[in-house]
Every structure is written in C-alpha cells, then in structure tokens.
C-alpha positions as CSV (number, residue, x, y, z in Angstrom):
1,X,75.6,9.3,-2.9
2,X,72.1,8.6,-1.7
3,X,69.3,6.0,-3.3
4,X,65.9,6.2,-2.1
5,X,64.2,2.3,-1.7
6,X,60.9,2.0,-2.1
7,X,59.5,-0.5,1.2
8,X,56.6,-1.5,-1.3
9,X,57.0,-1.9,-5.4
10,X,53.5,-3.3,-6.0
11,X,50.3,-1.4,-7.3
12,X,49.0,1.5,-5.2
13,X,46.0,0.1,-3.5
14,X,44.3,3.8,-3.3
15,X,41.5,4.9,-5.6
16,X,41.3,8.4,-5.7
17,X,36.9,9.0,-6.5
18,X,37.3,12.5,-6.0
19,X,37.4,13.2,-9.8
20,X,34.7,11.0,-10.5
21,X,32.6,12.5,-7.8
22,X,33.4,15.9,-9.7
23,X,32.0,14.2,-13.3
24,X,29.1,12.6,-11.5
25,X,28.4,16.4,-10.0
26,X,29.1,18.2,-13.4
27,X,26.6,15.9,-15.3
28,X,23.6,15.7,-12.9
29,X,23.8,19.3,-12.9
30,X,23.9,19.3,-16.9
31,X,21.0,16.9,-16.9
32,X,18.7,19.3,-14.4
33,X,19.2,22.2,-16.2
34,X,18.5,20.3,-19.9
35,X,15.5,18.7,-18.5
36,X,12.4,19.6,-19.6
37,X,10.4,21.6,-18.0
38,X,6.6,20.4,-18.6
39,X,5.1,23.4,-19.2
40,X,1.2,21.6,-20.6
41,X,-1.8,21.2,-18.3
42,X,-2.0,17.7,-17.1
43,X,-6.5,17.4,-17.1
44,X,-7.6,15.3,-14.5
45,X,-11.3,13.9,-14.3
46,X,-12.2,14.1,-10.7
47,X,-15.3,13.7,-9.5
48,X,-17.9,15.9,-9.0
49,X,-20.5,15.9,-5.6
50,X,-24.0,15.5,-5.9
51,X,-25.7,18.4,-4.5
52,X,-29.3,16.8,-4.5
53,X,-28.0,13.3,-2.7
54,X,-28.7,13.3,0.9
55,X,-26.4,10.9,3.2
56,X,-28.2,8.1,4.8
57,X,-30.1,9.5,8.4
58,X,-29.7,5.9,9.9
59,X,-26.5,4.1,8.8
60,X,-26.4,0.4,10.0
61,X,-23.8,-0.3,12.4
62,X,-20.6,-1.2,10.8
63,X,-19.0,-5.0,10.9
64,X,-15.8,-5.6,12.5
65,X,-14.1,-8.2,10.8
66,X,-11.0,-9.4,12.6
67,X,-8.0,-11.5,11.1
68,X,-5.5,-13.3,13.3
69,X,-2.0,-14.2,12.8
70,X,-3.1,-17.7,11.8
71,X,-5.8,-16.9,9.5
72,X,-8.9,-17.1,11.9
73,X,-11.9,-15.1,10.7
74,X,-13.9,-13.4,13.6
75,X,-17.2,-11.7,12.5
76,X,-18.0,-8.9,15.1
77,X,-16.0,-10.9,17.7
78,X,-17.8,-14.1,17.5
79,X,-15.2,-16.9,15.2
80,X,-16.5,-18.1,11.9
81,X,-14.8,-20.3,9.5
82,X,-14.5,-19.5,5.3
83,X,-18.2,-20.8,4.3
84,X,-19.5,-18.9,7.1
85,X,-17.9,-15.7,6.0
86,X,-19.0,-16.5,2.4
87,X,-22.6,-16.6,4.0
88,X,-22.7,-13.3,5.6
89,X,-21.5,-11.8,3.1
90,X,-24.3,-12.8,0.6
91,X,-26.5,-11.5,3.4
92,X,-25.2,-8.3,3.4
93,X,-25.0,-8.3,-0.6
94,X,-28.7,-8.8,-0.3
95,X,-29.5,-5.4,1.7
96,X,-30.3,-2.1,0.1
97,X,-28.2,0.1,2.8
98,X,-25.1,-2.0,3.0
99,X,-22.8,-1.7,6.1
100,X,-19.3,-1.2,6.0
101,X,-17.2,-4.5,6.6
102,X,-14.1,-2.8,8.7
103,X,-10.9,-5.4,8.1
104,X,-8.6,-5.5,10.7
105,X,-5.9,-7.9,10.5
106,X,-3.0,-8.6,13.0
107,X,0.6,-7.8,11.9
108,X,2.0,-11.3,11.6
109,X,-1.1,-12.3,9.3
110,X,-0.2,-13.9,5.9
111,X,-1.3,-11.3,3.1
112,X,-3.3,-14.4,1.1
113,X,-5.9,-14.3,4.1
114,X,-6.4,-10.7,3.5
115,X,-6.7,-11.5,-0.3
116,X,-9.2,-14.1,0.2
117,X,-11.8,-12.2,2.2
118,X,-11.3,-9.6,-0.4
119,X,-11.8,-11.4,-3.3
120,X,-14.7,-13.0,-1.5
121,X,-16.1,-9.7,-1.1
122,X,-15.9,-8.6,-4.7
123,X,-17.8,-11.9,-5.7
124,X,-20.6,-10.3,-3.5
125,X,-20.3,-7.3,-5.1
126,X,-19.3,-5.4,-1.9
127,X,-18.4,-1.8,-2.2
128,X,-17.7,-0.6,1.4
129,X,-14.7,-1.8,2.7
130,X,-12.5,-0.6,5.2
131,X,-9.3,-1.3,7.4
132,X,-8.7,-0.3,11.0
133,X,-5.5,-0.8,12.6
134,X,-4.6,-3.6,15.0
135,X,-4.3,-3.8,17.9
C-alpha cells in the first residue's frame, strides 16, 4: 500500500491572474464598444487674419533676456539686478513698436525666477514674449 506525503501542507503561494487578465480584457472591450461615439460638431472660435494689416517694415531688434542657474538677470548680455529689469521694462512699455523680450533661462534655474520676470512683465503690460533654448 502506497501514501503519497505532501513536502509542504501550507497555502499555495501562486496567484493564478490569468482569469483576471481575461475579465479585465472582456470589460475594456465592453466599455469601447458601449462608448459613445460623439457624433455633434464641437464649434471653435479661432481667429480670423486681418487682410488690411500690414506687418511692421522695420521691427526693432529683439531683447535677449538671459536667466542663470542662480537667478541672475542679464539684459542683452550686460547683468542687471530686479529694479533694473523692472526699469527697462517700463521703457519698453512706453514704446509704440514694442520689441520682443526672448527669455532664456538655464536648466538648473528655479521656476520662481522665471515667474517673477513674468509677472513683472504683465504689470508692464507686455505682450511679446518669448523663450529660446539654452544653451
């Protein structure tokens, strides 16, 4: 007479997923063929050119403003310090054909510099603003 002895008589350790893989399958397919389909126009307002404006013949020269990693401004290379930035700024505001202020800030800079030269620039009502990349 032979008895078979288990070597292990806790819990099976296993999980077998492969039947919940098979739900997860069924049901995501379920849920893309009962989704709806939007079938309604969505209406965008885009804007519209103006044929009779004519771009600028002479556009000033744009600004390079350059942001380092610890938060120094440089205005077209030379360094100037928070006021000083405020100040051009307000000279620029003051212009008819404003030029466009390009940002460039180095990859380790802190985003609140960023934020404060743009805030700054909305006080000065400032519309053309740009980013370049660094270098």
């Amino acid at each position: 007479m032979a008895f078979s002895v288990k070597s292990s008589s806790g819990p099976m350790a296993d999980i077998n997923i492969t039947p919940l893989i098979d739900v997860m399958l069924v049901l995501l397919i379920i849920f893309m063929v009962t989704a709806p389909i939007p079938l309604e126009k969505i209406k965008i307002d885009l804007p519209q050119p103006n044929p009779n404006q004519t771009p600028p013949t002479n556009p000033p020269e744009p600004i390079n403003l350059k942001i380092d990693a610890s938060g120094a401004f440089y205005w077209n290379d030379t360094p100037v310090d928070e006021l000083g930035l405020k100040a051009q700024f307000a000279v620029i505001a003051q212009q008819t054909n404003q030029p466009e202020v390009q940002i460039k800030a180095a990859d380790a800079t802190a985003y609140q510099h960023v934020a404060t030269v743009l805030a700054d620039a909305k006080q000065y009502n400032l519309t053309k603003i740009g980013f370049t990349d660094s270098d």
